[in-house]
N, CA, C and O atoms as CSV, one atom per row, in Angstrom:
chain,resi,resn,atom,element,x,y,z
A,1,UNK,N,N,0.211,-3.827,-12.474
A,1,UNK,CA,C,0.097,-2.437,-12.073
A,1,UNK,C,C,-1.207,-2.251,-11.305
A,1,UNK,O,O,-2.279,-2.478,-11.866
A,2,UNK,N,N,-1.155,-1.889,-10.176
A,2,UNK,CA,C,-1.975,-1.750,-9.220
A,2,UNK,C,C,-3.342,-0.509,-9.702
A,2,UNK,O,O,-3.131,0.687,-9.903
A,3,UNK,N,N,-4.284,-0.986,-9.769
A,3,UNK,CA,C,-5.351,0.170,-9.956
A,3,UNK,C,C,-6.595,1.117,-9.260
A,3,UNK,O,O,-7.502,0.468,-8.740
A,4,UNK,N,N,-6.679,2.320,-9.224
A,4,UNK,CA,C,-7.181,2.766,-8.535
A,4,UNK,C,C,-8.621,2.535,-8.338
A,4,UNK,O,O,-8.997,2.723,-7.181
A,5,UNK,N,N,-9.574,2.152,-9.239
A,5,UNK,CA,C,-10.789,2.123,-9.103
A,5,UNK,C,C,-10.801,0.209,-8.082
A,5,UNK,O,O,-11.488,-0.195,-7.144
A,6,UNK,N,N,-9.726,-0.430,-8.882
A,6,UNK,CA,C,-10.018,-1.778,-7.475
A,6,UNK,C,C,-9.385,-1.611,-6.583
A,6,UNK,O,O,-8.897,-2.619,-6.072
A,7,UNK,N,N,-9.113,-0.389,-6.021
A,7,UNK,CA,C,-8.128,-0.553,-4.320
A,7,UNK,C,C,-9.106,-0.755,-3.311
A,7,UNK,O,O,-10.259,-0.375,-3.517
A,8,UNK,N,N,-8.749,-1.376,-2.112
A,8,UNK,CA,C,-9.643,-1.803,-1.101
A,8,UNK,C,C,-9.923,-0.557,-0.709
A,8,UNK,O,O,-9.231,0.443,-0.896
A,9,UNK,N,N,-11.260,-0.662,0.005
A,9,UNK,CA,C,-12.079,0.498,0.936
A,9,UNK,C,C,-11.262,0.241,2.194
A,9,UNK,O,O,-11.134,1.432,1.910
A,10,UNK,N,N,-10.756,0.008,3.001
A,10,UNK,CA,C,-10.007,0.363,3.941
A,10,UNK,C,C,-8.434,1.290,3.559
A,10,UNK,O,O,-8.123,2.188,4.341
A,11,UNK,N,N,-7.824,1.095,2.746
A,11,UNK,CA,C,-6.982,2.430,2.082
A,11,UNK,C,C,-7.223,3.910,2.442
A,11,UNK,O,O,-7.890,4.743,1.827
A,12,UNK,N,N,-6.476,4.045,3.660
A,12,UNK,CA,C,-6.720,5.950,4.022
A,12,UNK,C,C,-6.607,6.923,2.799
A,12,UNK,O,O,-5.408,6.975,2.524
A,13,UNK,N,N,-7.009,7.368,2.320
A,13,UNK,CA,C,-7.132,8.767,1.257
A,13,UNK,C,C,-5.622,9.271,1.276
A,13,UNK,O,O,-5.047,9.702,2.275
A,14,UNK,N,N,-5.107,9.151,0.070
A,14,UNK,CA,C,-3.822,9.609,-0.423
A,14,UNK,C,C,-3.251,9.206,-1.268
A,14,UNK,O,O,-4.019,8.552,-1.973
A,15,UNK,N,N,-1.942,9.210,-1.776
A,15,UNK,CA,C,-1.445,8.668,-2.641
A,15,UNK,C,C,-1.120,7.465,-3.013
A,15,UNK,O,O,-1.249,6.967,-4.132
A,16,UNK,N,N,-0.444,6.727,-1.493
A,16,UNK,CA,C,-0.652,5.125,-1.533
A,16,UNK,C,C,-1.396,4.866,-1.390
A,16,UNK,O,O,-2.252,5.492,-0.765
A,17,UNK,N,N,-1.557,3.433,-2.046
A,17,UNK,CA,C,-3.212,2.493,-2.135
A,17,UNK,C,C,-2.674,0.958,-2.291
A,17,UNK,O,O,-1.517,0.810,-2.685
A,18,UNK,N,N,-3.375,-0.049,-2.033
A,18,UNK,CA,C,-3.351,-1.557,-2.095
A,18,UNK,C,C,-4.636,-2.102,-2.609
A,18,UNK,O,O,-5.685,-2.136,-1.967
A,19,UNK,N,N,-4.439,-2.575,-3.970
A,19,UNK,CA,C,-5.581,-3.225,-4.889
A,19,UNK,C,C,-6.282,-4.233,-4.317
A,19,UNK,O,O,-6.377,-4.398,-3.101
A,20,UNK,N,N,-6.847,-5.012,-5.268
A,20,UNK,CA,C,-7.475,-6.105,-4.829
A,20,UNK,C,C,-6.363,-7.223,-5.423
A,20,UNK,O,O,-6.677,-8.382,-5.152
A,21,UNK,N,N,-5.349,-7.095,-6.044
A,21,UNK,CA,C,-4.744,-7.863,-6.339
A,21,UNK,C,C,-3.454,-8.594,-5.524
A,21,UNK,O,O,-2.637,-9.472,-5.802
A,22,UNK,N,N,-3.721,-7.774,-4.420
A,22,UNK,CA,C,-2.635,-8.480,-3.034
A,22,UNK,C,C,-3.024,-9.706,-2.738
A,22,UNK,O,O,-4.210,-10.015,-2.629
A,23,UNK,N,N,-1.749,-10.758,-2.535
A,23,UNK,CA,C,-1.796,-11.668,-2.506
A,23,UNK,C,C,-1.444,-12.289,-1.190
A,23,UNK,O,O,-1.226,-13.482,-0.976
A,24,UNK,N,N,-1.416,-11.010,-0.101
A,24,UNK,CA,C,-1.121,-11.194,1.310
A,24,UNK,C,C,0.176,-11.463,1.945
A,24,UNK,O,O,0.334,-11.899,3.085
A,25,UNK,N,N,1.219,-11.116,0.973
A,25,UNK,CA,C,2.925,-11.835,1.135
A,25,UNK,C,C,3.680,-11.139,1.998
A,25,UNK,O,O,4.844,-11.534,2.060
A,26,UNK,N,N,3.313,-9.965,2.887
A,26,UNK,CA,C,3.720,-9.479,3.730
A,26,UNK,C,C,4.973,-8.349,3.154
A,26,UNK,O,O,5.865,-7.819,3.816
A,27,UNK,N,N,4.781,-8.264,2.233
A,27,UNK,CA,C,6.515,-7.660,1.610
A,27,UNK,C,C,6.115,-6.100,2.184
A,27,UNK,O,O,7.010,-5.406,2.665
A,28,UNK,N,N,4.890,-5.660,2.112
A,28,UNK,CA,C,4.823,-4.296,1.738
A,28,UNK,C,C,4.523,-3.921,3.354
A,28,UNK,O,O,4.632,-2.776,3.793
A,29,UNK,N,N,4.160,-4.989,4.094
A,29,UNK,CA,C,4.512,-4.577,6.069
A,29,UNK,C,C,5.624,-4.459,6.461
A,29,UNK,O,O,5.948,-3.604,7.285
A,30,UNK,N,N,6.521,-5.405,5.877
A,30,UNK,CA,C,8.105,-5.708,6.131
A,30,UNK,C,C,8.528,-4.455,6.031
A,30,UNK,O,O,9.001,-3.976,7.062
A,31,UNK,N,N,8.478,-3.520,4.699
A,31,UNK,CA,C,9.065,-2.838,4.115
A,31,UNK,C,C,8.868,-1.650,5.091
A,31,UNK,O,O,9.744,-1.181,5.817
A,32,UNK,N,N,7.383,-1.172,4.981
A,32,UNK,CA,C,6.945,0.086,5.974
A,32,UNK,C,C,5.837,-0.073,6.973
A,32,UNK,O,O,4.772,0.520,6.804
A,33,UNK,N,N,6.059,-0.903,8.074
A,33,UNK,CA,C,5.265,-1.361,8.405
A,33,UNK,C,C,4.063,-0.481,9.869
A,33,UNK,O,O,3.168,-0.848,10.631
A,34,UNK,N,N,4.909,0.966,9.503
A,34,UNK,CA,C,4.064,2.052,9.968
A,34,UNK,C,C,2.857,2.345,9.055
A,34,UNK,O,O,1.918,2.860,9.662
A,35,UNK,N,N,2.610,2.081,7.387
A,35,UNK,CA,C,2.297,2.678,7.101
A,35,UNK,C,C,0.976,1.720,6.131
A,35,UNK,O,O,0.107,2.274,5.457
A,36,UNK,N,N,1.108,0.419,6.270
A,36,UNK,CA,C,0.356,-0.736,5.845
A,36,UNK,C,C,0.252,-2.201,6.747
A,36,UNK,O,O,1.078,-3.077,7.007
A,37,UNK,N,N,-0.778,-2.060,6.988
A,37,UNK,CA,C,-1.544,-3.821,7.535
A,37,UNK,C,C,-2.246,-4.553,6.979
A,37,UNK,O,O,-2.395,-4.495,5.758
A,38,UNK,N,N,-2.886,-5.470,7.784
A,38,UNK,CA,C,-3.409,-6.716,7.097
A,38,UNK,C,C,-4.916,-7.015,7.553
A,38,UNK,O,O,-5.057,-7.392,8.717
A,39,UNK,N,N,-5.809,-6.912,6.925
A,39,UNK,CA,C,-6.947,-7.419,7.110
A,39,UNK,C,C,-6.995,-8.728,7.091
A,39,UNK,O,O,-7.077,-9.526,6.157
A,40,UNK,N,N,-6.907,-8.911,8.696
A,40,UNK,CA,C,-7.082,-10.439,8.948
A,40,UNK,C,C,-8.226,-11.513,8.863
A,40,UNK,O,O,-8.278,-12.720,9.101
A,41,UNK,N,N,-9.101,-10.588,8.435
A,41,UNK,CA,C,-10.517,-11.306,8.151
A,41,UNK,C,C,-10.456,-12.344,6.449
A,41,UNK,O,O,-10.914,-13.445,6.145
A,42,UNK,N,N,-9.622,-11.254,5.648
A,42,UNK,CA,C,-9.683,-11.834,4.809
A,42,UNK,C,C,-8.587,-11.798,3.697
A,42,UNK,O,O,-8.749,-11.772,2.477
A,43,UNK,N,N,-7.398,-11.803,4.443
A,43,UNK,CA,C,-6.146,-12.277,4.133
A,43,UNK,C,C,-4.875,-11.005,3.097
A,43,UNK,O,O,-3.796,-11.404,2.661
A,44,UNK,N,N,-5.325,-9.709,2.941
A,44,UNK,CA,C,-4.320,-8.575,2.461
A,44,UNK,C,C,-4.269,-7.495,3.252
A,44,UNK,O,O,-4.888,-7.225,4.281
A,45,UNK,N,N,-3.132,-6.679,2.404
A,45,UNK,CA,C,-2.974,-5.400,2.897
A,45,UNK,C,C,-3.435,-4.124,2.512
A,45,UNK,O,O,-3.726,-4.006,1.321
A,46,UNK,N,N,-3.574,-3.098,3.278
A,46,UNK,CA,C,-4.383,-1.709,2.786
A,46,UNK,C,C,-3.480,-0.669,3.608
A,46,UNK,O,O,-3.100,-0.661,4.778
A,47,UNK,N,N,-3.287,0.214,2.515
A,47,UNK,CA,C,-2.780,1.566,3.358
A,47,UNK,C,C,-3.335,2.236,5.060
A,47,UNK,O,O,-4.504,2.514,5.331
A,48,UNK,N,N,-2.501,2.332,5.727
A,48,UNK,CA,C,-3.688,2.688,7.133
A,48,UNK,C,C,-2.797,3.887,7.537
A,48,UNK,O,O,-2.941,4.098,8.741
A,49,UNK,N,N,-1.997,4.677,7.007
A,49,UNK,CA,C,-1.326,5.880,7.061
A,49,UNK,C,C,-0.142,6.061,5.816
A,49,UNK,O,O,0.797,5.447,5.311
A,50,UNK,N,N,-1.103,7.729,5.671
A,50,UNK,CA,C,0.088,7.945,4.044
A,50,UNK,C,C,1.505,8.190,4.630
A,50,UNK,O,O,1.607,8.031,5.846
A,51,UNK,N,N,2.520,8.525,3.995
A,51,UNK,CA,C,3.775,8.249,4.927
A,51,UNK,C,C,3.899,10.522,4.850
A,51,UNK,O,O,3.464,11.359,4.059
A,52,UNK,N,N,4.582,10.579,5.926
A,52,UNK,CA,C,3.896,12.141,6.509
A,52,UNK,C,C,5.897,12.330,6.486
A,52,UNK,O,O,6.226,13.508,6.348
A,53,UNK,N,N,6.746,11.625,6.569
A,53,UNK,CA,C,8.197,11.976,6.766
A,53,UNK,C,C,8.863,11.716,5.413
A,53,UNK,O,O,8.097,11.299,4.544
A,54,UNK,N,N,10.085,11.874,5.085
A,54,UNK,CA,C,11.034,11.508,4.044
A,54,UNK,C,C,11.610,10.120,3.970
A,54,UNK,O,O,12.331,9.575,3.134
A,55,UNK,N,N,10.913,9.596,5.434
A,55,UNK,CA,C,11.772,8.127,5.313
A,55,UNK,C,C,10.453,7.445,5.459
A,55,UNK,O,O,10.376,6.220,5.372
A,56,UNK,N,N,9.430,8.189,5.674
A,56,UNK,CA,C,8.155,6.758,5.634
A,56,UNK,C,C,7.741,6.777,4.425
A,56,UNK,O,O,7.220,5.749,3.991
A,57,UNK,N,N,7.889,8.189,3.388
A,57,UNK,CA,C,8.385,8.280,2.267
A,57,UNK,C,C,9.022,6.971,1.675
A,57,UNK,O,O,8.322,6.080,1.194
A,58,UNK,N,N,10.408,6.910,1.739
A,58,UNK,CA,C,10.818,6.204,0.885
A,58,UNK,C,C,10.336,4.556,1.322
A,58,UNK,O,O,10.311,3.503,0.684
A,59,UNK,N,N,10.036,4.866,2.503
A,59,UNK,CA,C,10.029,2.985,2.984
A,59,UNK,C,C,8.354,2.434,2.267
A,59,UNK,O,O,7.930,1.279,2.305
A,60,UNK,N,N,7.794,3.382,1.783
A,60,UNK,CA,C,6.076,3.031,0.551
A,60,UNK,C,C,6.881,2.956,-0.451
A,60,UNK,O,O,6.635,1.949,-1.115
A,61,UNK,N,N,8.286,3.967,-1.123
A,61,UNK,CA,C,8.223,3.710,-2.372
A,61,UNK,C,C,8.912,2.393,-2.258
A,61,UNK,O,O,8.678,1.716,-3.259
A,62,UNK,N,N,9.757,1.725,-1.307
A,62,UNK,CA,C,10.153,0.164,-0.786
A,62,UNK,C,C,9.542,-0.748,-0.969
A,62,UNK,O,O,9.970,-1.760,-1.524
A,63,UNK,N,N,8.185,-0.556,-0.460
A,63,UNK,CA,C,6.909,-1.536,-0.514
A,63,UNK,C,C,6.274,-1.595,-1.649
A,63,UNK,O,O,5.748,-2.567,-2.192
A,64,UNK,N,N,6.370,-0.175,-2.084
A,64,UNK,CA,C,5.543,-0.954,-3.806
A,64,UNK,C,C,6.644,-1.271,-4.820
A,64,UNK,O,O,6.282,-1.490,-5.976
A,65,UNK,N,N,7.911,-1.320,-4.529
A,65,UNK,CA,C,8.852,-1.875,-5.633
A,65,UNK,C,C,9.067,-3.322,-4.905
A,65,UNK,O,O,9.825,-4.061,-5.533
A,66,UNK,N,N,8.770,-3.622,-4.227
A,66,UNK,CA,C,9.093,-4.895,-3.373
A,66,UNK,C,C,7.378,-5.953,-3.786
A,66,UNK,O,O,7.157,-7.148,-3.588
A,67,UNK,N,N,6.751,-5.203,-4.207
A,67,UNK,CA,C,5.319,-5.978,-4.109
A,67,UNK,C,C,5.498,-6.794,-5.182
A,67,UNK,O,O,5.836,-6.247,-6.232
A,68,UNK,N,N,5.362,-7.883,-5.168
A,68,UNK,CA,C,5.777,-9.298,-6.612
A,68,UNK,C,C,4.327,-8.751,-7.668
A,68,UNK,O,O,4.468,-8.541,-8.872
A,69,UNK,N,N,3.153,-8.611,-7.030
A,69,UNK,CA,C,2.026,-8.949,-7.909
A,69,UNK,C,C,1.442,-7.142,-8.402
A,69,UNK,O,O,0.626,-6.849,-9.275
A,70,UNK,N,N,2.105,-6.342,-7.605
A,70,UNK,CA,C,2.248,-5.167,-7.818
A,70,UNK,C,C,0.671,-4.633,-7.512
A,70,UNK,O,O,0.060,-3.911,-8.299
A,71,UNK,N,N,0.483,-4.800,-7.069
A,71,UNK,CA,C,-0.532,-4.575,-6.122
A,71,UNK,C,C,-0.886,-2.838,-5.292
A,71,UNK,O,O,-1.893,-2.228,-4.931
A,72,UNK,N,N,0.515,-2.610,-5.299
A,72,UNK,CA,C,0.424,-0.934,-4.718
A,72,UNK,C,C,0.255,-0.169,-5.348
A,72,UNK,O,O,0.682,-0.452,-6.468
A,73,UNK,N,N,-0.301,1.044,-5.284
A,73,UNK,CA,C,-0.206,1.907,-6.448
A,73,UNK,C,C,-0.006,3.384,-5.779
A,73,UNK,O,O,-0.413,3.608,-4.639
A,74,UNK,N,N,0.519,4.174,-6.410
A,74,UNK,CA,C,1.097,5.904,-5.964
A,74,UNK,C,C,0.435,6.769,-6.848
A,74,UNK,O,O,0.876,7.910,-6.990
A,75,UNK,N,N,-0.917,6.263,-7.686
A,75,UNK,CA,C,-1.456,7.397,-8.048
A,75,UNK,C,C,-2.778,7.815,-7.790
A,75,UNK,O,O,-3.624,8.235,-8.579
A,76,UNK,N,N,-2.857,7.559,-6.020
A,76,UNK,CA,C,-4.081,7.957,-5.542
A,76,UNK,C,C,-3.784,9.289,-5.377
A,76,UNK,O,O,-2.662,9.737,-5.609
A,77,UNK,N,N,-5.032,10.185,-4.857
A,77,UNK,CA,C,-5.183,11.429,-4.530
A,77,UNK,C,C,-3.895,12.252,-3.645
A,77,UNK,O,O,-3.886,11.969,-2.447
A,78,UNK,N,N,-2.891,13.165,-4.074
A,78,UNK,CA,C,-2.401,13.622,-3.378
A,78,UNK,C,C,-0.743,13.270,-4.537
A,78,UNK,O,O,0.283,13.882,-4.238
A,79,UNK,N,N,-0.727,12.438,-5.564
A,79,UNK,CA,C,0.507,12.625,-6.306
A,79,UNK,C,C,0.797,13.474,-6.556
A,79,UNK,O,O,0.084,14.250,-7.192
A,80,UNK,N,N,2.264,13.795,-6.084
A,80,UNK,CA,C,3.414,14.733,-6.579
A,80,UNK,C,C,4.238,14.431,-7.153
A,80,UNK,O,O,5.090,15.253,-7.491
């Protein structure tokens, strides 16, 4: 379960977030890949837009049920 106090500092302010526990597997770009990238410096992913529609919506809640090491988390700032 992904936690809020270790989510990376690149994570835009909102509800989705990406820990330190990403393991870089691409599942959660695949999934919504408007709405998470990859810090290529040093190998994971971080939120870089909260999802603003009903389908970029569901394609985060995609990515964090798709994440193996669970790594995402939906209870940053802005849960509904």
């Amino acid at each position: 379960m992904a936690e809020l106090d270790k989510k990376w500092s690149e994570n835009v302010s909102g509800r989705y977030y990406v820990d330190e526990q990403c393991i870089d597997c691409d599942a959660c770009r695949t999934e919504a890949p408007d709405n998470f990238v990859r810090n290529d410096d040093h190998g994971y992913s971080y939120v870089c837009k909260q999802p603003e529609t009903p389908e970029e919506e569901a394609r985060c809640k995609a990515a964090l049920e798709a994440c193996p090491v669970e790594a995402i988390g939906s209870d940053g700032p802005g849960k509904t």
